[in-house]
C-alpha positions, -999 to +999 in steps of 0.1 A: +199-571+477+236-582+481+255-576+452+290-595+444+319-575+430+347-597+423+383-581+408+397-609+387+443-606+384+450-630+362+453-656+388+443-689+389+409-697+415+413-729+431+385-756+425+360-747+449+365-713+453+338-700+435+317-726+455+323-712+487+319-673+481+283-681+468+279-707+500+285-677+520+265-650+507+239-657+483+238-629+461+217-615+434+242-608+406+275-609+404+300-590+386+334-596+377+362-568+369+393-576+350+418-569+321+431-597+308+421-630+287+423-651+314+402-629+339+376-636+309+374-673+309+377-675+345+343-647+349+330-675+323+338-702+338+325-689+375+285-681+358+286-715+342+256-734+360+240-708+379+210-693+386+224-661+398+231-634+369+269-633+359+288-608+337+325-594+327+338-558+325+368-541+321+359-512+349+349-510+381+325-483+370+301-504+344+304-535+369+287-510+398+265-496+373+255-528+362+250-541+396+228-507+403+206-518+381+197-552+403+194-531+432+169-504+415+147-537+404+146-550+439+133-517+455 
């Protein structure tokens, strides 16, 4: 199982971006930490038109615990 953790600042992702990271590793969930509004619409934005589970948190802590819970189901 590879899990994705991906720390959202605020910033802008360039088109394609998203694109590549799940061109490089195909993972089975991935789970995006940030704090503000605009971390949320990106985390949206990034699960729209997958297959691959998506979801937003505000800690680092629920993300891993969520992601945990991927790794327990593939064992």
């Amino acid at each position: 199982m590879v899990a994705l953790l991906v720390e959202a600042n605020g910033n802008h992702l360039a088109p394609g971006v998203r694109e590549h990271a799940l061109s490089s590793v195909s993972p089975s969930a991935v789970a995006i930490v940030g704090a503000t509004s605009i971390d949320r619409v990106q985390a949206a934005r990034m699960g729209r038109n997958s297959d691959i589970p998506h979801a937003y948190f505000n800690s680092r802590e629920s993300a891993r615990e969520w992601l945990a819970g991927f790794a327990r189901a593939d064992n």
